[in-house]
ROLOZA-897152 format. One record per atom (N, C-alpha, C): atom name; residue number from 1; x, y, z. Coordinates in steps of 0.2 Angstrom, whole numbers, plus 5000, padded with zeros to 4 digits. Layout:
<rs>
r a->CA	k->NUM	px->X	py->Y	pz->Z
...
</rs>
This chain:
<rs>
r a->N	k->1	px->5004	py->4994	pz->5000
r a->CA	k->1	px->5000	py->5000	pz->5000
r a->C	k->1	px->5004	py->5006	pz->5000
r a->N	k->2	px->5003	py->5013	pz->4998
r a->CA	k->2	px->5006	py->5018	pz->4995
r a->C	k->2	px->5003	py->5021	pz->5001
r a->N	k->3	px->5008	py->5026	pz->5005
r a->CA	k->3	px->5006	py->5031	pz->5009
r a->C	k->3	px->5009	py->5036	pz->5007
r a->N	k->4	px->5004	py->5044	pz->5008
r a->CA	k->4	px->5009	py->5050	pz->5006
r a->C	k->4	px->5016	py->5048	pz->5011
r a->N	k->5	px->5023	py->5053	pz->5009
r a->CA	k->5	px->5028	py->5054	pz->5012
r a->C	k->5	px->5025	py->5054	pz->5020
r a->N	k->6	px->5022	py->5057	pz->5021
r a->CA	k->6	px->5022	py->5061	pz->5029
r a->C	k->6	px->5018	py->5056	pz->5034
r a->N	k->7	px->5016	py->5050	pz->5031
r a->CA	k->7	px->5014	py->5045	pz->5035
r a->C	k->7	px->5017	py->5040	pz->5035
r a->N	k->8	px->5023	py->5037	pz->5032
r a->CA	k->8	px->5028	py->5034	pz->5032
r a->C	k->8	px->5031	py->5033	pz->5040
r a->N	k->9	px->5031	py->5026	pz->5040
r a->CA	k->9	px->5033	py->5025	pz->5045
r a->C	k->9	px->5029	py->5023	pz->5053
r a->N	k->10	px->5022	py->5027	pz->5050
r a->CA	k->10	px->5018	py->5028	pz->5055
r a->C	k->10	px->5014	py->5021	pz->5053
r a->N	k->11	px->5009	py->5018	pz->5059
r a->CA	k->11	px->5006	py->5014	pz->5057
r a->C	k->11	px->4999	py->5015	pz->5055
r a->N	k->12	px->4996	py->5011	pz->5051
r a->CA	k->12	px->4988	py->5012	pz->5048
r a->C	k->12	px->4982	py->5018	pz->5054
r a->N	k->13	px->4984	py->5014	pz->5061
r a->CA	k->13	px->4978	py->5017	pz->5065
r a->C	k->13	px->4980	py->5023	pz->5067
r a->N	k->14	px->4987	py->5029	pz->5067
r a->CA	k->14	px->4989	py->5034	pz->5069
r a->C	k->14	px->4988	py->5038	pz->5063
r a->N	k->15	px->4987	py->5036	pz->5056
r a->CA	k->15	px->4987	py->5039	pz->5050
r a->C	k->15	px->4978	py->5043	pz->5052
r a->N	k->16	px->4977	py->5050	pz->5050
r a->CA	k->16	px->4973	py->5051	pz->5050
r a->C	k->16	px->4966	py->5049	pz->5044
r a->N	k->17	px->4960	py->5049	pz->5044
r a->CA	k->17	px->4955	py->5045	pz->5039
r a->C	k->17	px->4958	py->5050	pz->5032
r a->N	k->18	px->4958	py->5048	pz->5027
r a->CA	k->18	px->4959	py->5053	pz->5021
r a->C	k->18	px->4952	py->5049	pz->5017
r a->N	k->19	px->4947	py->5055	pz->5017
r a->CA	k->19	px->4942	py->5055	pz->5013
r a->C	k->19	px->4942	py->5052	pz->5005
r a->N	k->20	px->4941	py->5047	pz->5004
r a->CA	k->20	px->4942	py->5044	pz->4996
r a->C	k->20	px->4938	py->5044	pz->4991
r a->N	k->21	px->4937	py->5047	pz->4985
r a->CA	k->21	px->4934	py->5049	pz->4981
r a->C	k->21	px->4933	py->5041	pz->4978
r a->N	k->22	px->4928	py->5040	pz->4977
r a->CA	k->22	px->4926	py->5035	pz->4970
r a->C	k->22	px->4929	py->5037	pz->4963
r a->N	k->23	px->4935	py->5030	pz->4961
r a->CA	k->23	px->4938	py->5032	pz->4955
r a->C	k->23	px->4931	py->5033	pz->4950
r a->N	k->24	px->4933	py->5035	pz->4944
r a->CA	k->24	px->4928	py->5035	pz->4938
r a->C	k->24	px->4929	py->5028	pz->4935
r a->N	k->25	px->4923	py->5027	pz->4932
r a->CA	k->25	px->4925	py->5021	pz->4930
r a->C	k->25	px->4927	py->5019	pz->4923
r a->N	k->26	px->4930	py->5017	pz->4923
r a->CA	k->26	px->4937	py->5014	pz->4916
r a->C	k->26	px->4936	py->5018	pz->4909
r a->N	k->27	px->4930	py->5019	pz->4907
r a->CA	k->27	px->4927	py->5020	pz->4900
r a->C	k->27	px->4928	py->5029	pz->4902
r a->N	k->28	px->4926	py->5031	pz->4908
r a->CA	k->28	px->4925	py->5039	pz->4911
r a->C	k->28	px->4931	py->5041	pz->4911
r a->N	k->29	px->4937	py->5037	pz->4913
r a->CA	k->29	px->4944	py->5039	pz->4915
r a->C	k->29	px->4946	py->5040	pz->4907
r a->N	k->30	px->4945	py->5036	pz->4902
r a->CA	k->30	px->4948	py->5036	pz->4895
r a->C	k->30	px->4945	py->5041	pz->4892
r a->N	k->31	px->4940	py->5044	pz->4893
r a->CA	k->31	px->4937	py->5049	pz->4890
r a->C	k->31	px->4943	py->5057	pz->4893
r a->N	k->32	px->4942	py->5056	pz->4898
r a->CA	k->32	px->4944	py->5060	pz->4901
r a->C	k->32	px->4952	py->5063	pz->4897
r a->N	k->33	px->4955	py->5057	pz->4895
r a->CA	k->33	px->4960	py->5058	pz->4893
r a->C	k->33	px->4961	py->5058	pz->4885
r a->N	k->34	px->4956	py->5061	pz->4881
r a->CA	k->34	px->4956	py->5060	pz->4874
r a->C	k->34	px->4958	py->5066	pz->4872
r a->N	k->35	px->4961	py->5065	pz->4866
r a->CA	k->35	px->4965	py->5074	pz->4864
r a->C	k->35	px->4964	py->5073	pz->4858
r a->N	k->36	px->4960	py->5078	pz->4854
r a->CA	k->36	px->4957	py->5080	pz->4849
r a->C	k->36	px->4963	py->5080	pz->4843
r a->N	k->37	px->4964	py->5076	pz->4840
r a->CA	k->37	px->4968	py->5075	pz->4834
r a->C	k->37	px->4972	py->5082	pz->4828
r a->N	k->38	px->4977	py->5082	pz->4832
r a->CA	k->38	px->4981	py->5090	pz->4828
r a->C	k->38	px->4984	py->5085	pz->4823
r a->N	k->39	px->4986	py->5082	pz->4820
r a->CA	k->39	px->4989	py->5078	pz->4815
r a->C	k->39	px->4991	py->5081	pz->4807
r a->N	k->40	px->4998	py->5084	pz->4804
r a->CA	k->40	px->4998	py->5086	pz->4800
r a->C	k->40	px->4995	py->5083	pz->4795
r a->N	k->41	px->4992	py->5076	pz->4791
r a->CA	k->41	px->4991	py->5072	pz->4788
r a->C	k->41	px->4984	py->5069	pz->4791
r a->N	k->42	px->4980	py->5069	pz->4789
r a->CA	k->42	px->4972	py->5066	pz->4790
r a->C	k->42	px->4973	py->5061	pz->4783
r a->N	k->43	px->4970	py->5055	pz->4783
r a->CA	k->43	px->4965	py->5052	pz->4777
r a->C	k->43	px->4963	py->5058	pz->4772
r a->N	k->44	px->4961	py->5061	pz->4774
r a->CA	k->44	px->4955	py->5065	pz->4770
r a->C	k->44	px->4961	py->5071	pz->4766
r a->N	k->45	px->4968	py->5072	pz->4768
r a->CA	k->45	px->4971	py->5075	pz->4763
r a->C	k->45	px->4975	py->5071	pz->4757
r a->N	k->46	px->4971	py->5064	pz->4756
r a->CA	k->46	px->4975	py->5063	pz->4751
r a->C	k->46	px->4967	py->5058	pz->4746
r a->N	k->47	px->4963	py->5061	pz->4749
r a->CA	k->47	px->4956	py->5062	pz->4745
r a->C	k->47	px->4953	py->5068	pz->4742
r a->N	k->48	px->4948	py->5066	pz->4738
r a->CA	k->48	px->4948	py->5071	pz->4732
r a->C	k->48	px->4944	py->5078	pz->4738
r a->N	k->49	px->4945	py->5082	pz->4736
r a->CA	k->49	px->4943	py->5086	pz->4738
r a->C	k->49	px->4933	py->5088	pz->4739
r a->N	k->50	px->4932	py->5090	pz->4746
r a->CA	k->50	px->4926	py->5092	pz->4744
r a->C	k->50	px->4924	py->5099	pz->4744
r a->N	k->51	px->4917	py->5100	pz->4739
r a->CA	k->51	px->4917	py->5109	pz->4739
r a->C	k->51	px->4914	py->5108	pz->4745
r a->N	k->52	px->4915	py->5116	pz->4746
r a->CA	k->52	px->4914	py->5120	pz->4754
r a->C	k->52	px->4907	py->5124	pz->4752
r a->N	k->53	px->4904	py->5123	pz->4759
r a->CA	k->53	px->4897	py->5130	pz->4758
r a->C	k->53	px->4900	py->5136	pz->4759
r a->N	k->54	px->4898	py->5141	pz->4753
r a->CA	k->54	px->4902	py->5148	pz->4753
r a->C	k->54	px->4901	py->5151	pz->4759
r a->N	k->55	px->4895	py->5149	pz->4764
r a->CA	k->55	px->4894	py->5154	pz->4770
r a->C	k->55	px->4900	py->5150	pz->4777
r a->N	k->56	px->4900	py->5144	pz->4775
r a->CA	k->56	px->4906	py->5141	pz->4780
r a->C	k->56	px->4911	py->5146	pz->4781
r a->N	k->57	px->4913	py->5147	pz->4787
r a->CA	k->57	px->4918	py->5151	pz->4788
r a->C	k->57	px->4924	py->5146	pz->4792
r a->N	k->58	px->4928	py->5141	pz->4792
r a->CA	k->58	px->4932	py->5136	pz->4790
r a->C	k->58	px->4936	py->5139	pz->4787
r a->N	k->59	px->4943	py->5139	pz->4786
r a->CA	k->59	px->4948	py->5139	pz->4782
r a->C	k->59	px->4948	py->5136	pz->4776
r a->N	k->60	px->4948	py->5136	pz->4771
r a->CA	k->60	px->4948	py->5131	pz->4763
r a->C	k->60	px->4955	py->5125	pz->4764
r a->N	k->61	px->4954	py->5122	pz->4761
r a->CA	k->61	px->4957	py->5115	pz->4762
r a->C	k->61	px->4965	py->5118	pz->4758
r a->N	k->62	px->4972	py->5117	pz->4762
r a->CA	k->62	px->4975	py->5119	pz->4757
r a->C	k->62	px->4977	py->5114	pz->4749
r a->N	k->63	px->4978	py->5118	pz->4745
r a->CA	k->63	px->4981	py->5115	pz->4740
r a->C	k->63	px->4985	py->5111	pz->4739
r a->N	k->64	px->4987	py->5102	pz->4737
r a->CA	k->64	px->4993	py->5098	pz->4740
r a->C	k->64	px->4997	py->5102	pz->4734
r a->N	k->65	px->4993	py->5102	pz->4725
r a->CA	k->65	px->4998	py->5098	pz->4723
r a->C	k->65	px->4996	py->5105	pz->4717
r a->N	k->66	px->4998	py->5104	pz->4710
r a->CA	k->66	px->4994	py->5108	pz->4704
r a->C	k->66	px->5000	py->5110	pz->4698
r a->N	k->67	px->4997	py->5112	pz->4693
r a->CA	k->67	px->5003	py->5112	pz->4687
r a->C	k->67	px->4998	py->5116	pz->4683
r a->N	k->68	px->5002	py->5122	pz->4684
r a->CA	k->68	px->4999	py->5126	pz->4678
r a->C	k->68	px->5003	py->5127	pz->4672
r a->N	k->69	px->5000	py->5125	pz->4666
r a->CA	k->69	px->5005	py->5124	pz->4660
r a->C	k->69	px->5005	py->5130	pz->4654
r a->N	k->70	px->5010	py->5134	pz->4654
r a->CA	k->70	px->5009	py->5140	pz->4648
r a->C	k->70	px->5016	py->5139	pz->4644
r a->N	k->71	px->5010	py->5139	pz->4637
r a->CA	k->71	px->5011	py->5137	pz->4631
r a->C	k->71	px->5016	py->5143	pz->4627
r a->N	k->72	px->5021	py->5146	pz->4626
r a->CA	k->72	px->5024	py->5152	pz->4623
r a->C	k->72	px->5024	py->5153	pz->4616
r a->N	k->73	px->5025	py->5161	pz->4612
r a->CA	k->73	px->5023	py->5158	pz->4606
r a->C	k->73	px->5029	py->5155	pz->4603
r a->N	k->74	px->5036	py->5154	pz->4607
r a->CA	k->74	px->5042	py->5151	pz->4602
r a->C	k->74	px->5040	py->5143	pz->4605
r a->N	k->75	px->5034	py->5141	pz->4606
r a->CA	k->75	px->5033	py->5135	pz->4608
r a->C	k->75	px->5035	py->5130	pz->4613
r a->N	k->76	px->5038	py->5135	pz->4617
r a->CA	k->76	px->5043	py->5133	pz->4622
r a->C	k->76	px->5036	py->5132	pz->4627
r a->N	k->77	px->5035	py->5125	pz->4631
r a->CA	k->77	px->5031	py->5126	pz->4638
r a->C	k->77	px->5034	py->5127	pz->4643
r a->N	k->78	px->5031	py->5131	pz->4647
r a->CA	k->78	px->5033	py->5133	pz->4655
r a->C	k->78	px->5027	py->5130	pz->4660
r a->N	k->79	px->5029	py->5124	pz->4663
r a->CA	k->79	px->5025	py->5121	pz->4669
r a->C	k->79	px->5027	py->5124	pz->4675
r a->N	k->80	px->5022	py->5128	pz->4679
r a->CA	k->80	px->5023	py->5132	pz->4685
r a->C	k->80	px->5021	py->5125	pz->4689
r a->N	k->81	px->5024	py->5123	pz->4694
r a->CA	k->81	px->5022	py->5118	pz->4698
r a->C	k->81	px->5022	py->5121	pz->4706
r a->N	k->82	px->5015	py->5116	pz->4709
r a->CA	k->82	px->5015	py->5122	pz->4717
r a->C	k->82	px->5014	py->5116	pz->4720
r a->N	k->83	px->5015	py->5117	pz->4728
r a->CA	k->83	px->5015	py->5113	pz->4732
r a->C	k->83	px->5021	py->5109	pz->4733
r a->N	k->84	px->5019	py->5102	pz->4735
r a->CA	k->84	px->5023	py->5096	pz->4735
r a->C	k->84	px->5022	py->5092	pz->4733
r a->N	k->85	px->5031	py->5089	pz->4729
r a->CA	k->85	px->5031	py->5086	pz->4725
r a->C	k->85	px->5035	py->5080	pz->4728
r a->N	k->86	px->5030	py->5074	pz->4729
r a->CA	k->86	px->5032	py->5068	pz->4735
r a->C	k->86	px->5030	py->5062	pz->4730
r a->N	k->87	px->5030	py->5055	pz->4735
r a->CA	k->87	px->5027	py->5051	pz->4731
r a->C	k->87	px->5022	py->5050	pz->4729
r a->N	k->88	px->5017	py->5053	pz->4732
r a->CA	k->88	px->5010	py->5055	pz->4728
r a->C	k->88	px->5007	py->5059	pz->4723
r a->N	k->89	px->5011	py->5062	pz->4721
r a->CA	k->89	px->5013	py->5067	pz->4716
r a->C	k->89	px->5018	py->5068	pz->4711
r a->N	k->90	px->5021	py->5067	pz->4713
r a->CA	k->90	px->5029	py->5064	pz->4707
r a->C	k->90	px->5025	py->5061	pz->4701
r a->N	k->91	px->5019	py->5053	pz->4701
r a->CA	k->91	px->5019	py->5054	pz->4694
r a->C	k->91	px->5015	py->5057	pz->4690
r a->N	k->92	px->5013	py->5062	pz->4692
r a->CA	k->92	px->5007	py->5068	pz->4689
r a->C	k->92	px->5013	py->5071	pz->4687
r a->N	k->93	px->5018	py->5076	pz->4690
r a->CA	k->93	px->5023	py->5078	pz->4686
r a->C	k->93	px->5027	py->5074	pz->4680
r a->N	k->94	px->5027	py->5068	pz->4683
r a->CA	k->94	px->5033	py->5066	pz->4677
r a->C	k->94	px->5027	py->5064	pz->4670
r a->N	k->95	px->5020	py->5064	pz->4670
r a->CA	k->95	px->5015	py->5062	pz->4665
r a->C	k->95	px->5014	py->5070	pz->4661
r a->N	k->96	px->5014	py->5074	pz->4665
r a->CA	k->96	px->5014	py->5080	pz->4663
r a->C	k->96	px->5022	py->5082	pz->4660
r a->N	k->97	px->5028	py->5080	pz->4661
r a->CA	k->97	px->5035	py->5081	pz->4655
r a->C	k->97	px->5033	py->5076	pz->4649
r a->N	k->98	px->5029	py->5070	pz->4651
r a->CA	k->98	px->5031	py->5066	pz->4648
r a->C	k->98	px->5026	py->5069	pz->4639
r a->N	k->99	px->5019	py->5073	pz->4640
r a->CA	k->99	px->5016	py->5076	pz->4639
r a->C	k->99	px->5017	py->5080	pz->4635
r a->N	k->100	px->5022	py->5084	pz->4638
r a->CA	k->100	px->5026	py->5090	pz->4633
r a->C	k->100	px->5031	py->5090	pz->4629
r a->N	k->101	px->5036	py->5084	pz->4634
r a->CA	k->101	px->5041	py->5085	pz->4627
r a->C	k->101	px->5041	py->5083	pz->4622
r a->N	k->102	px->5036	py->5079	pz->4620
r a->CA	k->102	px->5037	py->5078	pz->4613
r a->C	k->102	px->5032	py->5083	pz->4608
r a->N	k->103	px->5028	py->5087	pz->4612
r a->CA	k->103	px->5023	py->5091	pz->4606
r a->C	k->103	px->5027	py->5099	pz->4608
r a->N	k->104	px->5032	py->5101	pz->4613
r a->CA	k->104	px->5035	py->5106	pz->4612
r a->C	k->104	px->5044	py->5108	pz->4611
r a->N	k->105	px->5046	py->5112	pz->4608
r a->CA	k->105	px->5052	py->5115	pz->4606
r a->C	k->105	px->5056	py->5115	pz->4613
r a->N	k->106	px->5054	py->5115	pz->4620
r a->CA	k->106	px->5059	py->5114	pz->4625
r a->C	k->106	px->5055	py->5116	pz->4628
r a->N	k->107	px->5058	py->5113	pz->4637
r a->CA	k->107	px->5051	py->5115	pz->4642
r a->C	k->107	px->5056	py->5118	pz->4647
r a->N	k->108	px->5051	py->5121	pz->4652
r a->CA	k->108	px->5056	py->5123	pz->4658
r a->C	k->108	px->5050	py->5120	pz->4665
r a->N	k->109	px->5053	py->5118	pz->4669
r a->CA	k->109	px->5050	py->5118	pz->4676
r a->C	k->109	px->5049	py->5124	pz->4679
r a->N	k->110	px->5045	py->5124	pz->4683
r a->CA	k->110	px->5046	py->5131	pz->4687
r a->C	k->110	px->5046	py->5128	pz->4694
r a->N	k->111	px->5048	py->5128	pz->4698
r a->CA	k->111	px->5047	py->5125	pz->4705
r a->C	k->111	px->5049	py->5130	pz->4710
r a->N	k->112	px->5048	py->5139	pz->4707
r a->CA	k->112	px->5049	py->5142	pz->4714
r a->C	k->112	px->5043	py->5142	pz->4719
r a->N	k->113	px->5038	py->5138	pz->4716
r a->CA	k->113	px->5032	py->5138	pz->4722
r a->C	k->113	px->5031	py->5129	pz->4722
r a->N	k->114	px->5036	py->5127	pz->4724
r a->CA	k->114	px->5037	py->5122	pz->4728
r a->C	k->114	px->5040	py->5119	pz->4734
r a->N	k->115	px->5035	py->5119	pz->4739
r a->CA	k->115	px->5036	py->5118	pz->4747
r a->C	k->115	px->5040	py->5112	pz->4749
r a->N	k->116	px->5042	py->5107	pz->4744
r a->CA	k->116	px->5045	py->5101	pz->4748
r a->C	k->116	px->5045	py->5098	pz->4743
r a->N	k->117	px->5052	py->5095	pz->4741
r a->CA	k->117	px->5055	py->5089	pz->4736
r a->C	k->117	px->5057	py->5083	pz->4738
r a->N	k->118	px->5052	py->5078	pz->4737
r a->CA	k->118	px->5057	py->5073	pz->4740
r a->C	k->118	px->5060	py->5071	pz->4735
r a->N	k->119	px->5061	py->5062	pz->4735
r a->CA	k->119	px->5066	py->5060	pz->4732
r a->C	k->119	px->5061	py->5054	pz->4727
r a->N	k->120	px->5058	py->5056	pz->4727
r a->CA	k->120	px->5052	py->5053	pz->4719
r a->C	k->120	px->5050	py->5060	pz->4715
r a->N	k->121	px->5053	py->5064	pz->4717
r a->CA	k->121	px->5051	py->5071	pz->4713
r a->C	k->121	px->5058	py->5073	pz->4710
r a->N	k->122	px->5065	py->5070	pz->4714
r a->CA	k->122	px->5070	py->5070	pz->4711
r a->C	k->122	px->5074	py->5065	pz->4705
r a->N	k->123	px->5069	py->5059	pz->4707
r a->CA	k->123	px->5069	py->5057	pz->4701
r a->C	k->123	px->5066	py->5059	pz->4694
r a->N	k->124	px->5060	py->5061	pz->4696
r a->CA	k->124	px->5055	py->5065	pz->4689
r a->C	k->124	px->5063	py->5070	pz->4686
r a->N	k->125	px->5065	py->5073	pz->4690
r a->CA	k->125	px->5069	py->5079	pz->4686
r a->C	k->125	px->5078	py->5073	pz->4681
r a->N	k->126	px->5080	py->5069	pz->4685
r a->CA	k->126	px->5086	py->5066	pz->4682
r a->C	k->126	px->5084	py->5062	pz->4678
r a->N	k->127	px->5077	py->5060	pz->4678
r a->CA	k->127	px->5074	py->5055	pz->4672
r a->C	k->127	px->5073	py->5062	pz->4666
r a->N	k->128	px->5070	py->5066	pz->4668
r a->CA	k->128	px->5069	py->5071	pz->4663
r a->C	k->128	px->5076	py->5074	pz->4660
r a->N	k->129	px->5081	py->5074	pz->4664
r a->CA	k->129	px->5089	py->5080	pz->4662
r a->C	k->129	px->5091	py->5071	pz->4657
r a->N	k->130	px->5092	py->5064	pz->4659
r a->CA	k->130	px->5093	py->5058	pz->4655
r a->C	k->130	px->5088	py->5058	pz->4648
r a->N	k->131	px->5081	py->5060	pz->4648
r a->CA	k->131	px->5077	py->5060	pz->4642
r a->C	k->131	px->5081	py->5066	pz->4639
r a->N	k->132	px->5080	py->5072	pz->4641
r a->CA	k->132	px->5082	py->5076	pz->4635
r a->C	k->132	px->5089	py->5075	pz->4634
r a->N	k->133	px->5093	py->5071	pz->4637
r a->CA	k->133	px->5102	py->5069	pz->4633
r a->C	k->133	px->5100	py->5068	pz->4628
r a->N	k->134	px->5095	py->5059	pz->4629
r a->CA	k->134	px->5095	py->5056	pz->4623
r a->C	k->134	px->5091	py->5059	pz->4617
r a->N	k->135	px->5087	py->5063	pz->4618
r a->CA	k->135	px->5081	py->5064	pz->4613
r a->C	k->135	px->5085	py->5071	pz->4610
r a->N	k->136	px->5089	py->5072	pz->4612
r a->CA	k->136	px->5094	py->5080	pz->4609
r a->C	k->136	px->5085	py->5085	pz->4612
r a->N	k->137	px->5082	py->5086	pz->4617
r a->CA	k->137	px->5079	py->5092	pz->4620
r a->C	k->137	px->5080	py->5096	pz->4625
r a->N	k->138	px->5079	py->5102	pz->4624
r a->CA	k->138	px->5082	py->5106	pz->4631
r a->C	k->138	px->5077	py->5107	pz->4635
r a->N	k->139	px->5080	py->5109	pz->4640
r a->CA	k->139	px->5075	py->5110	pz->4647
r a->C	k->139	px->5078	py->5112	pz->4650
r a->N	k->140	px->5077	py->5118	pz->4655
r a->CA	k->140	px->5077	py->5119	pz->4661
r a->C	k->140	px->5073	py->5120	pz->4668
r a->N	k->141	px->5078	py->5122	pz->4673
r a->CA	k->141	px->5074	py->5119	pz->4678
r a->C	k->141	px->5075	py->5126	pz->4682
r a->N	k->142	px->5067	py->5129	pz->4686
r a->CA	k->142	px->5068	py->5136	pz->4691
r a->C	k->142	px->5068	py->5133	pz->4695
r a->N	k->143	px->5074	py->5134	pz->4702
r a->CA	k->143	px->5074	py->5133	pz->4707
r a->C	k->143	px->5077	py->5139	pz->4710
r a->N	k->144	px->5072	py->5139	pz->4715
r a->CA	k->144	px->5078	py->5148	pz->4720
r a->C	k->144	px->5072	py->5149	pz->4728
r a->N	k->145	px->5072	py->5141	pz->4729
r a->CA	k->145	px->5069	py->5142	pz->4737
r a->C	k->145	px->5072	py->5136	pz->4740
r a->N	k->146	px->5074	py->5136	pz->4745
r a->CA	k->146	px->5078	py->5132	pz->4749
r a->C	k->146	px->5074	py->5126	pz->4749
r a->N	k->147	px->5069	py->5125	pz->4748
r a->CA	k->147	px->5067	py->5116	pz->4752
r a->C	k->147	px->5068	py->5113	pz->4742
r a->N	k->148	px->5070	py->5117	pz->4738
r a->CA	k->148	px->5072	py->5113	pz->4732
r a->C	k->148	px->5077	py->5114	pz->4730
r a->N	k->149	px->5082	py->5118	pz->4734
r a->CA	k->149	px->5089	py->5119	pz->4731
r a->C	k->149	px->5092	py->5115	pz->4737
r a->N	k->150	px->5091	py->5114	pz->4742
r a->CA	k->150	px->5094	py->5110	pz->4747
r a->C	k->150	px->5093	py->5102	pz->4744
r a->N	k->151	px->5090	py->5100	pz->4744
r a->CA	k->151	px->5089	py->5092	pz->4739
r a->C	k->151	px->5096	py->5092	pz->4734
r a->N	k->152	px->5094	py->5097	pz->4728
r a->CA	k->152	px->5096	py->5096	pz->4725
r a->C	k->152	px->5106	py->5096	pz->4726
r a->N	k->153	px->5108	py->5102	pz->4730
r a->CA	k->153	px->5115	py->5104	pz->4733
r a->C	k->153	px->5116	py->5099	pz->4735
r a->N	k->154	px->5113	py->5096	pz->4740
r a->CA	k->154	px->5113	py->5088	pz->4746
r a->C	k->154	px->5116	py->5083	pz->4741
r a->N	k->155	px->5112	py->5081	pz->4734
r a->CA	k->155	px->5115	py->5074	pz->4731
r a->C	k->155	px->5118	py->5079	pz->4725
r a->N	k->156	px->5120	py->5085	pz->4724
r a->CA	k->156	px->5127	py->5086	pz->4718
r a->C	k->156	px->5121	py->5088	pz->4711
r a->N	k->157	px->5117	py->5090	pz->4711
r a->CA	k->157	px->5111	py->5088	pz->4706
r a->C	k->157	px->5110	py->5096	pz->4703
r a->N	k->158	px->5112	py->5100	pz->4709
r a->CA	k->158	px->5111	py->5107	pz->4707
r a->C	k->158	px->5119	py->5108	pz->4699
r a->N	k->159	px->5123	py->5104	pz->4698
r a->CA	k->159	px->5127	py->5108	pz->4694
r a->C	k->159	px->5128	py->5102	pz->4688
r a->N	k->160	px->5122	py->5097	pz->4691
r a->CA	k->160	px->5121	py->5092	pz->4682
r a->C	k->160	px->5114	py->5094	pz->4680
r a->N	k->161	px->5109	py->5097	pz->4684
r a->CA	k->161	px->5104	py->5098	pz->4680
r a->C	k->161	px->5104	py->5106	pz->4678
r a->N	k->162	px->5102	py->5110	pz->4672
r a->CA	k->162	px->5100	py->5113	pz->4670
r a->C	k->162	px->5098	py->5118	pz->4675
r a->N	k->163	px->5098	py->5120	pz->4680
r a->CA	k->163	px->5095	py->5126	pz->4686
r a->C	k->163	px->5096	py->5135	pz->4684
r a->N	k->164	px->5089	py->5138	pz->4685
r a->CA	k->164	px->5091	py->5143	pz->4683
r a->C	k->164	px->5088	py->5146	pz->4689
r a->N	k->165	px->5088	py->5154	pz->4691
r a->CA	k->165	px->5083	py->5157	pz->4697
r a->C	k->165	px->5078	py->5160	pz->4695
r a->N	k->166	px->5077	py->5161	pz->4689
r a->CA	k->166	px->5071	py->5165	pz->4687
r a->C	k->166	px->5066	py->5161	pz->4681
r a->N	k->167	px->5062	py->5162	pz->4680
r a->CA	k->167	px->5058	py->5158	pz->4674
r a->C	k->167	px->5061	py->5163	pz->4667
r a->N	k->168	px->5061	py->5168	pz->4667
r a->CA	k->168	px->5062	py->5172	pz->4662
r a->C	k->168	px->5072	py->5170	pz->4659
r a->N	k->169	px->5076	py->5170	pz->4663
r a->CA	k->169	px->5081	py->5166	pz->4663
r a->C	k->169	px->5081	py->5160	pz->4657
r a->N	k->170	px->5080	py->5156	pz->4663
r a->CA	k->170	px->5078	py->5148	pz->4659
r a->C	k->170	px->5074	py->5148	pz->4653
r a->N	k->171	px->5070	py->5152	pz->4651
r a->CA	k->171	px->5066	py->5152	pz->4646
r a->C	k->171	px->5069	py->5155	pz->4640
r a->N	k->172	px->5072	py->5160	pz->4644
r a->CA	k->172	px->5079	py->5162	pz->4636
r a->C	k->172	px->5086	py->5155	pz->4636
r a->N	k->173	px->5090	py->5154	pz->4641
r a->CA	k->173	px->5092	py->5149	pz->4640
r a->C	k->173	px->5090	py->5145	pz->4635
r a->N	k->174	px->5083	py->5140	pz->4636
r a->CA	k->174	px->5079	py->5136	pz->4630
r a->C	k->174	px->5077	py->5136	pz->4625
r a->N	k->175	px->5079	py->5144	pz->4625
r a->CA	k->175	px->5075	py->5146	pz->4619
r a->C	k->175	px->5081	py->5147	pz->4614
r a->N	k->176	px->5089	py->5148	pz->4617
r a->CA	k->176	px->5092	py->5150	pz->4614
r a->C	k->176	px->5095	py->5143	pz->4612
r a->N	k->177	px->5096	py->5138	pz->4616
r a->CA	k->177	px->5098	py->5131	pz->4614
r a->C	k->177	px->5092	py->5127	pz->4607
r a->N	k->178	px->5086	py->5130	pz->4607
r a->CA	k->178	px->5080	py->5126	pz->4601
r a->C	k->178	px->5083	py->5132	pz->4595
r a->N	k->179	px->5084	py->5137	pz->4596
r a->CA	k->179	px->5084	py->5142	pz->4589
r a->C	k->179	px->5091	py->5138	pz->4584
</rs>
């Protein structure tokens, strides 16, 4: 049996009565102890999205992933890519290169609005800089935020792949290598 410190030593019948609450019972205590789930990743963010009622006042669901592709008139495409480019998403990107290189004169990525690269994103890009060896096509690549120049500086990648800091850059680059 557990006695506070200050009754140590003394015996049961010198100890004064201490009043005892009835524990709760098992299911009451477990309740008591449940912490409402902050989890950066829920199920439901790797499901399709649902619309929101315009009067909710809820935050909107952030965007994972997205590719916006613009067509230039020297034919050159610029794929603007946002979010994160992980295992979930990597083969959307590499479907969307696979997409362009062959219906345009040279492509650039853009991935200054990319929050986090892993290493399924990293391959889309060395599969991409290996395709255009063999296929004689250029391409470049915008990187100018740390969670995509750090990957890339990390494995050596930033001075074999094509990397530029601006889209306007890399797009003269490709343009000047297609003319």
């Amino acid at each position: 049996m557990c006695h506070p410190r200050a009754y140590r030593g003394r015996s049961a019948v010198e100890q004064p009565a201490v009043p005892t609450a009835r524990r709760p019972a098992r299911r009451q205590r477990e309740e008591a102890y449940v912490v409402h789930s902050t989890s950066l990743w829920t199920s439901s963010d790797f499901a399709a999205p649902v619309p929101r009622d315009p009067g909710d006042s809820r935050t909107p669901p952030v965007q994972v992933f997205d590719i916006d592709v613009e067509l230039r008139s020297d034919h050159t495409v610029v794929a603007h890519v946002f979010g994160a480019v992980d295992l979930l998403t990597a083969p959307e990107l590499q479907v969307c290169v696979d997409d362009h290189v062959d219906a345009a004169n040279g492509l650039v990525l853009d991935l200054s609005r990319v929050d986090f690269l892993a290493a399924s994103g990293l391959t889309v890009l060395t599969d991409t800089d290996r395709r255009a060896a063999e296929d004689n096509f250029a391409w470049a690549l915008v990187a100018n935020t740390r969670p995509v120049l750090r990957p890339l500086e990390v494995l050596g990648l930033r001075d074999q792949l094509p990397t530029y800091d601006s889209v306007p850059g890399a797009v003269a680059a490709v343009s000047a290598v297609t003319a």
